[in-house]
N, C-alpha and C positions, 0 to 999 in steps of 0.2 A: 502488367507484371503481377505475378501470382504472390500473397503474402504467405507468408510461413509460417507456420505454429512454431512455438516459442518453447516448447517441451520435448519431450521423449516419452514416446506411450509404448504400451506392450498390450495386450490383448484386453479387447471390450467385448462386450456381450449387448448384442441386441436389445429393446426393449421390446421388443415386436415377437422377435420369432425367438429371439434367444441363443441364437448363433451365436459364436463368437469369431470375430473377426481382428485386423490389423488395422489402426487407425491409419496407415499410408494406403489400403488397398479399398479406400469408400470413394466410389462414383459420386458423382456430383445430379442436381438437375436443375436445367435451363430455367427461369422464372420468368424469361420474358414471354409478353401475350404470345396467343396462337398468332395474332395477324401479324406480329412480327418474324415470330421464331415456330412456324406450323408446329401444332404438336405431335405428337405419334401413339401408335400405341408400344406399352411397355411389357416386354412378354414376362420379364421374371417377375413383377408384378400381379400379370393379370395371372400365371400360373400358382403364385402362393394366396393372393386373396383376391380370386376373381370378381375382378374390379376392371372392366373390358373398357372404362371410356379414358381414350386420347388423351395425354399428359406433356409437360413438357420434357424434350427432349434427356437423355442422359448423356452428358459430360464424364469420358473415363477418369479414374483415378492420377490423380499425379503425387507422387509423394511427398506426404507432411505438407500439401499445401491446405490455406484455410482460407480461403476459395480461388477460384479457376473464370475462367474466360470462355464462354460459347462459341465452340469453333465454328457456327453455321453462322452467327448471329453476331458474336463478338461482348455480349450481354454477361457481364461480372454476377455472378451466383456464391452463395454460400450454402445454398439447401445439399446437406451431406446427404446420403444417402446407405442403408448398412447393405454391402456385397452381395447378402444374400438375398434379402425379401424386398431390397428396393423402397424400405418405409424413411418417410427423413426421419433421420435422427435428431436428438434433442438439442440444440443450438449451441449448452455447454461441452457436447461428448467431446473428450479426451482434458477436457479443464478441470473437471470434478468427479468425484466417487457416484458409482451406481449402484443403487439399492434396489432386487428386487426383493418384495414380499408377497410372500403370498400367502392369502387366504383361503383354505381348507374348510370344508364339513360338512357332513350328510346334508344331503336332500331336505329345505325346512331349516335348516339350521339359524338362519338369521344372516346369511354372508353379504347380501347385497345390503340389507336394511341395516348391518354395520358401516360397511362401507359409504355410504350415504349420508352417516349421521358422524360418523368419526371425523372424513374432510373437510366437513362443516364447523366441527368442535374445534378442530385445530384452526383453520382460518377465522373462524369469529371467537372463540375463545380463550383456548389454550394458549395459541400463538402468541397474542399479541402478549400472557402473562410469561412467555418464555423468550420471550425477545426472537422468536422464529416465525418465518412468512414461508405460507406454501401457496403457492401459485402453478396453475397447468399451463404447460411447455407450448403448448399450440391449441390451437382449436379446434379437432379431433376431438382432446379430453375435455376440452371445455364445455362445447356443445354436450358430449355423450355424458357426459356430469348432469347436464343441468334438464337435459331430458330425461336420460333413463333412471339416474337417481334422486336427486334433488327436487323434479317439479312431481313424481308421486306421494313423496314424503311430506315435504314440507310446503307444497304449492297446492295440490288436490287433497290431502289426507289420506290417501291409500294407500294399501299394501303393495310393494313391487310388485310384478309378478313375477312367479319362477324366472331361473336364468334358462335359456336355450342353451343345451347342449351344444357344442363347439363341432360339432359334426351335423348338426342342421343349420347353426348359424356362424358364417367365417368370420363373421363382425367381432364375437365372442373373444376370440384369441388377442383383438385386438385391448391392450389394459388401458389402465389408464396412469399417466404418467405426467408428474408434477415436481417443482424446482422446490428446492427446502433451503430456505436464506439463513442461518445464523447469523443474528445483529446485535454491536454492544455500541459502547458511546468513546470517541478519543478525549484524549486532553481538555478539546473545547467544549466534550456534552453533546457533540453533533451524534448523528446516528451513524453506525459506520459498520458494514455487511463484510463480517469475516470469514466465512465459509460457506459455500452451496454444494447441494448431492443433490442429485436426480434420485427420487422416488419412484417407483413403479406399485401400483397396485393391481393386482389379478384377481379379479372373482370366477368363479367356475363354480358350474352347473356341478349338483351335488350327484349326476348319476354320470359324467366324466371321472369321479373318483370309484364305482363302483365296480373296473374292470380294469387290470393291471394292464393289459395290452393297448387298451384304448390313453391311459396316461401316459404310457411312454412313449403317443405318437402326439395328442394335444397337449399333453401339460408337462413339456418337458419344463419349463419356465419351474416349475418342484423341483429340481436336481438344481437349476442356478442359482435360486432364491438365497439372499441374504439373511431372510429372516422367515420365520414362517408360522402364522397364527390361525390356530384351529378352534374352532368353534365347536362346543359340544353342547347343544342342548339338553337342559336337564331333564325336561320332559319326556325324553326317550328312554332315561332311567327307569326299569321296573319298580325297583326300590320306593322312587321317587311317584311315580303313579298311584303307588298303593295309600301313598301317603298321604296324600293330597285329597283322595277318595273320590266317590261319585259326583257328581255335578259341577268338575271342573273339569273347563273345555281342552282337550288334549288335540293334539296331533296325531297323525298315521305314525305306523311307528316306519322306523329309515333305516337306512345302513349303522351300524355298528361302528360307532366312532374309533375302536381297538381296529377295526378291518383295514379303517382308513389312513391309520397309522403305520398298519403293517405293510399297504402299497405305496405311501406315499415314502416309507423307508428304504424299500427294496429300489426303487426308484431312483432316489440318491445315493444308495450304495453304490448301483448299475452305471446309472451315467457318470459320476466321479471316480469311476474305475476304482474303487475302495473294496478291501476285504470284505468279505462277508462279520467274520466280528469284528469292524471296527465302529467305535464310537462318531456318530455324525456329529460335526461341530457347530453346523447349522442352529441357531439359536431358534428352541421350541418355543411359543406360546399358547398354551394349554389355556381357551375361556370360556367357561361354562356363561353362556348369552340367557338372554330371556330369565337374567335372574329375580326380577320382580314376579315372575308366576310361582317365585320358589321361597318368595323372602318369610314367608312364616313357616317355613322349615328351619329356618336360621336363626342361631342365640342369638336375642338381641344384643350380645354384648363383642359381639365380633367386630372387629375392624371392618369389617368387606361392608358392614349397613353403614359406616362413617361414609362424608363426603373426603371424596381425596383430592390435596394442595398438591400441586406440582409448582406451586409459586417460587421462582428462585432454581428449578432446576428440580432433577427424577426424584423423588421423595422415597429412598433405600428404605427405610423406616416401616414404611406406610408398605411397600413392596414383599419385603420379610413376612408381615404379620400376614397379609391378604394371602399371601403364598402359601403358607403355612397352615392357613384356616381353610384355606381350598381344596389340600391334599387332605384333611383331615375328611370333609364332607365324601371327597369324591372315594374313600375306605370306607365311608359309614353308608354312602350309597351301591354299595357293591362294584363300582368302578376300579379293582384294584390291579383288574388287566391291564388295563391303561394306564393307570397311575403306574405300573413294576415296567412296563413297554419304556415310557418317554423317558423314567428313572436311568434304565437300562441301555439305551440306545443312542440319548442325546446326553452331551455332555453341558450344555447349558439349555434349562428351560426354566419357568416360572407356571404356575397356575394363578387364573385371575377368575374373577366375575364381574359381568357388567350386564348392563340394558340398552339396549339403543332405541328403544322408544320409550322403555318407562308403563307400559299398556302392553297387554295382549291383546290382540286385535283377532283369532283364534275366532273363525265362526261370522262375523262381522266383518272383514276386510276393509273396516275403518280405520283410523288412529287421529282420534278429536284433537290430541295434542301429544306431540313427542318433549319426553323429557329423562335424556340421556343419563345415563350414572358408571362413569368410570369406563366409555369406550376407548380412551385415550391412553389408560394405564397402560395395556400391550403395547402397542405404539414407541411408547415412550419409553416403556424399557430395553425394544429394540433396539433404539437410537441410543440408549444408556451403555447397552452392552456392544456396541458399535464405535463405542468413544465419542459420541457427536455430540453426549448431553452429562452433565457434570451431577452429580450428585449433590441435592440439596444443604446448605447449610444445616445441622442439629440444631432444634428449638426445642 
């Protein structure tokens, strides 16, 4: 006998491909061995991320049920499946809210080395000061965590390497996607898990963003996104170059972080079928990375050099001031395209800065020691403007 979801869903989105589908119209697949239940090959699979080896079989949709029975086999399965790309879906879909995010920025810009150091801040850090746990959905993310970000940073001391391009690599598309627990205490002090969202994170190759035709076939997951945090290195600032003067190690100069703004916009005008002037409500996060290669450009007496508390919940206080002092810089640095763009366009953003390693590693593709400053603050204020994270008490 088939159990039944206990709710009423309306349309979900992929974490994969980004489709969006019916929670009553997701196929199932078999989990018993080959030697019991032969496996097969799966063409809508092997056609979206050719992936050619033998899997277990798929069990069609039956509606609203939360899981099905192996017609070959007779083998009870919950592994859902999304209609389109045939990726399982994440354990909780249709019990909790989905968050994509996604992270944007020229070529260099720092996206993987944020990503890398930020998962890690929140599960050893942040989290446990916020009463939230993030954990990866399956083993997919876990693995591809702990290999492609995790064990270069933190396990060898080097540099990522470049991302690959989503058109030489179909692994690429694939994000990484992780369970977000909000936990308080009952009557008795016990610990007691009140809310979960599925997280998604997207990194992409910074020359995916270089060609309007090429994102509206790989990065549609930019028109879904919940939230979306772009990284602007400072060091491709002209301004910011002259400043710093000879003998410090810069980068090739990239794409036009204003260019990247302007396709990643048309993009979600296009696919949310929205006017051309209308306001995206897509909450911006504007963050100038690699801010320790810039921090003696900056008064000392700015907020953004403090360490920031998120103890107790999103520190608004601390957010105003760093916001504030960001848009100030990124006018003094001739950035005023881009600051009137995200002004003009989104109806919520913030500008931040942070470091995720703490080091330029620039020339050397070392990093002796990471030591992060304020990767968490975007993050955190997505979750803030999302409802999921409560604004600090004033101290």
């Amino acid at each position: 006998m088939n159990l039944r979801l206990p709710f009423v869903v309306g349309s979900e989105t992929c974490p994969y491909c980004f489709e969006e589908y019916a929670l009553s119209s997701t196929p199932f697949r078999c989990t018993s061995p080959g030697s019991i239940c032969p496996w097969e090959q799966d063409p809508v699979a092997n056609a979206k991320w050719k992936q050619g080896a033998p899997v277990g079989r798929v069990v069609p949709a039956q509606r609203f049920a939360r899981s099905v029975r192996c017609s070959a086999c007779g083998h009870e399965t919950r592994k859902r499946l999304c209609p389109h790309c045939h990726m399982e879906l994440p354990p909780m879909t249709g019990e909790c809210r989905n968050l994509i995010f996604a992270v944007i920025g020229a070529k260099a810009a720092g996206k993987s080395h944020y990503i890398a150091v930020l998962i890690n801040q929140i599960r050893q850090r942040v989290g446990p000061d916020l009463d939230i746990l993030l954990e990866p959905v399956d083993d997919r993310t876990m693995k591809r965590y702990r290999a492609d970000f995790y064990e270069p940073v933190y396990g060898r001391g080097e540099i990522i390497q470049a991302t690959r391009s989503a058109v030489e690599d179909n692994r690429v598309q694939l994000p990484l996607v992780y369970s977000l627990s909000f936990s308080g205490h009952d009557l008795m002090g016990r610990t007691k898990i009140g809310k979960t969202v599925s997280v998604v994170f997207f990194d992409t190759a910074g020359e995916d963003l270089d060609d309007a035709d090429l994102m509206s076939t790989v990065n549609k997951y930019i028109y879904r996104a919940n939230g979306i945090i772009l990284l602007l290195d400072p060091l491709q600032l002209p301004t910011v170059r002259d400043q710093l003067g000879p003998g410090t190690a810069l980068p090739e100069r990239n794409t036009e972080s204003a260019d990247i703004v302007t396709r990643a916009t048309n993009l979600i005008l296009a696919g949310r079928k929205l006017r051309p002037n209308a306001t995206v409500e897509t909450p911006m996060a504007v963050a100038f990375s690699k801010f320790d290669a810039v921090e003696s450009l900056i008064d000392p007496q700015f907020q953004l050099r403090a360490a920031a508390s998120h103890r107790g919940g999103f520190d608004a206080a601390d957010f105003a001031a760093v916001n504030g002092e960001m848009q100030s810089l990124l006018s003094e640095w001739d950035g005023e395209v881009l600051l009137h763009q995200v002004r003009t366009r989104y109806r919520r953003y913030g500008f931040f800065g942070l470091s995720a390693l703490g080091c330029n590693p620039h020339g050397t593709n070392r990093i002796p020691n990471v030591f992060p400053r304020r990767v968490e603050d975007p993050f955190l204020w997505l979750l803030h403007e999302h409802g999921l994270l409560r604004a600090a008490a004033k101290r």
